[in-house]
C-alpha positions in Angstrom: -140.8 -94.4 -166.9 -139.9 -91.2 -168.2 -136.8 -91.2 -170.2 -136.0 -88.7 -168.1 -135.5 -86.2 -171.6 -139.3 -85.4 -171.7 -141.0 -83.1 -170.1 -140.9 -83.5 -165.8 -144.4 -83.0 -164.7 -143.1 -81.6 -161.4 -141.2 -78.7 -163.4 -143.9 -77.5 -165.4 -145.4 -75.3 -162.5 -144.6 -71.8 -163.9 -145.3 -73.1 -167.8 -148.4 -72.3 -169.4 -150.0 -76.3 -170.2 -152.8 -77.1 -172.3 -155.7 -78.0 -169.9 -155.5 -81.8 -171.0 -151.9 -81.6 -170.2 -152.7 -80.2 -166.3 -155.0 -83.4 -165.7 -152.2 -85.7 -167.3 -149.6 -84.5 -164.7 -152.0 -84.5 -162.0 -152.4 -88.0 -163.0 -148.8 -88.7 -163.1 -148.3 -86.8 -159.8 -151.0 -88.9 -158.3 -149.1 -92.4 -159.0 -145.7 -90.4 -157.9 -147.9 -89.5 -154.4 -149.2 -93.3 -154.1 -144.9 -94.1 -154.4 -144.5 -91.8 -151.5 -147.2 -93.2 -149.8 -146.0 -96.2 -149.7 -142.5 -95.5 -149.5 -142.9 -93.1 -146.2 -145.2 -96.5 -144.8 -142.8 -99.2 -145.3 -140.0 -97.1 -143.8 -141.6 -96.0 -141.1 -142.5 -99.3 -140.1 -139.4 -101.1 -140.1 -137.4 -98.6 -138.6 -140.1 -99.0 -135.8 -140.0 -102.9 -135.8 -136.4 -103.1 -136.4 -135.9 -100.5 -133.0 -138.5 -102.0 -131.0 -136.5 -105.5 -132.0 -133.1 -103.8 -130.5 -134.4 -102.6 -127.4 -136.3 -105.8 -126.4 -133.0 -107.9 -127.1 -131.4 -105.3 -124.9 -134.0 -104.9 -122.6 -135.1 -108.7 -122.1 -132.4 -110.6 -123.9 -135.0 -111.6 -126.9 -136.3 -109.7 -129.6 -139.9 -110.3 -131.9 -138.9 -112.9 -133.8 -141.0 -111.4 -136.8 -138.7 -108.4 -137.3 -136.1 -110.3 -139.1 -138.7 -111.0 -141.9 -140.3 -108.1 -142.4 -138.0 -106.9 -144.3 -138.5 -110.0 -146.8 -142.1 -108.2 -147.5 -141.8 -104.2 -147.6 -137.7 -104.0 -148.8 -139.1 -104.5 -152.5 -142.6 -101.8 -152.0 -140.0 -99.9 -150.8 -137.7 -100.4 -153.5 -140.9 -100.1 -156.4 -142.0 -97.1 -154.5 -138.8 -95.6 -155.5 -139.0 -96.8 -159.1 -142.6 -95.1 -159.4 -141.1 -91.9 -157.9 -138.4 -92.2 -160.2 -140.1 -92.7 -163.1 -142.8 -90.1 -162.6 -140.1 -87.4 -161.7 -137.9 -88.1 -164.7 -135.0 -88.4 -162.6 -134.5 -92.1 -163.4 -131.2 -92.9 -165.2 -130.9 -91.8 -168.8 -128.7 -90.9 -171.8 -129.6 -87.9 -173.6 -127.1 -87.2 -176.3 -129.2 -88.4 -179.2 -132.3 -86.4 -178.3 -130.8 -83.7 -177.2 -128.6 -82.9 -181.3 -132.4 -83.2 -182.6 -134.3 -80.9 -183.8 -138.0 -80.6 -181.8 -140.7 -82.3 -183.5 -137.5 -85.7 -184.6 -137.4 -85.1 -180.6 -140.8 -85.9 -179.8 -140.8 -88.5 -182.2 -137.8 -90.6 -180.5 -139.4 -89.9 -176.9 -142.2 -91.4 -178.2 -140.8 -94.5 -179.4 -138.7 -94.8 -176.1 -141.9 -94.7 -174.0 -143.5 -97.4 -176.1 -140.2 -99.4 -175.5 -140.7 -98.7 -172.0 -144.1 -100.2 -172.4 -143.7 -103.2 -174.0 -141.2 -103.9 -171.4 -143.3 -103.7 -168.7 -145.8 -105.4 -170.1 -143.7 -108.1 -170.8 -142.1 -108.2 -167.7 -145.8 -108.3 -165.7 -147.0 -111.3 -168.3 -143.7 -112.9 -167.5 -144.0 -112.6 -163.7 -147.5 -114.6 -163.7 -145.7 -117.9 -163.1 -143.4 -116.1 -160.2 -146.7 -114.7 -159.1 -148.4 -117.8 -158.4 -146.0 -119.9 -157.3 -144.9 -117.3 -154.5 -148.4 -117.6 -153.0 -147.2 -121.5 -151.5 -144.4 -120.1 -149.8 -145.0 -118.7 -146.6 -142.8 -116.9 -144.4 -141.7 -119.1 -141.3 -142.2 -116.9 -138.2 -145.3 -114.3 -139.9 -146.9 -117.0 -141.4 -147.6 -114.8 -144.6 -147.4 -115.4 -147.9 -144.9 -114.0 -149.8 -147.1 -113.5 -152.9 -147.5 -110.1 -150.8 -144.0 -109.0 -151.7 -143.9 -110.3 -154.6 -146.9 -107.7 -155.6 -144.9 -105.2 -155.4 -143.6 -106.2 -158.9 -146.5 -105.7 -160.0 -147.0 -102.1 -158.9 -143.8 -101.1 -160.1 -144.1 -102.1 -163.5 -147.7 -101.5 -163.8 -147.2 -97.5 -162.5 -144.1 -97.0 -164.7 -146.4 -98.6 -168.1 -149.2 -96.1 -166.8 -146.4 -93.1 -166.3 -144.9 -94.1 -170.2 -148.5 -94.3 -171.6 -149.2 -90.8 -170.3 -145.8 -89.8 -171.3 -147.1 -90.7 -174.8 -150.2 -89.1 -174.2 -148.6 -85.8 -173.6 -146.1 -86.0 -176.5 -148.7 -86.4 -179.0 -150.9 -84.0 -177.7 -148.2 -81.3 -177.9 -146.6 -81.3 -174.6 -142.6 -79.2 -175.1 -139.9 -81.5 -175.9 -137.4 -78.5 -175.0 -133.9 -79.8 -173.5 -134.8 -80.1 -169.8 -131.9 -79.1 -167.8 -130.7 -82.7 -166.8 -127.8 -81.5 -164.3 -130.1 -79.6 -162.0 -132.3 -82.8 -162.0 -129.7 -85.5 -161.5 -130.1 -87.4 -158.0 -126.5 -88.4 -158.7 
């Protein structure tokens, strides 16, 4: 989860990169491309489920019973997707005052530190979702008959892509990645 101070991996097009730092944004990039991926997927396919629900309710006066719990499985892959993107775009939420009044190499230092933060927090949030985990795979969704362990796992790829995207954010930084003030305003979603 890039702190969103860092370097973006999408904006460093027209900068000349050390080759190790190329295959660490491709890398990045690819987990950003698996977000879209899924997020394009699950979108696509309850828009379809939820119109195909309307116009059999309108059509014959009752819809797939299914379509109402959908939902209950892709809403969060859609809603880790988005973290993923987020995180491997740098456009997540962040405050950059402190970083940006230092000087460059007390920079890299702090963005360091903030992606190891970022790590631990993942990992501790995927060791603490074991129990959630396992217990989800006895409930089962009334009408689908599925388990909702398979929603559930998208916990799992959240956190798991934004520890990868912070551990390759580290990687970077202490290989010598810039640490220049990225231009947050242009980047903002908000």
């Amino acid at each position: 989860m890039n702190a969103g101070i860092g370097v973006n991996p999408s904006e460093a097009e027209g900068v000349h990169q050390h080759p190790f730092h190329r295959i660490v944004t491709q890398i990045i990039r690819l987990i950003a491309f698996s977000g879209k991926v899924i997020a394009v997927a699950t979108i696509v396919f309850m828009f379809f489920a939820l119109l195909a629900n309307v116009v059999l309710r309108y059509a014959f006066g009752s819809g797939i019973s299914w379509a109402y719990e959908i939902h209950a499985l892709l809403l969060p892959w859609l809603v880790g997707a988005g973290v993923v993107i987020a995180a491997a775009r740098g456009t997540n939420i962040a405050i950059t005052i402190l970083p940006d009044m230092l000087a460059p190499e007390l920079r890299r230092g702090l963005l360091v530190v903030i992606e190891v933060v970022l790590v631990i927090i993942c990992v501790t949030v995927l060791q603490s979702s074991k129990p959630i985990l396992m217990a989800s795979k006895f409930q089962t969704l009334s009408t689908l008959g599925i388990k909702q362990y398979w929603g559930y796992l998208s916990l799992v790829y959240a956190f798991a892509g934004m520890a990868c995207i912070s551990v390759l954010e580290v990687v970077r930084l202490l290989t010598g990645a810039s640490v220049a003030n990225s231009d947050a305003e242009r980047r903002s979603l908000s």
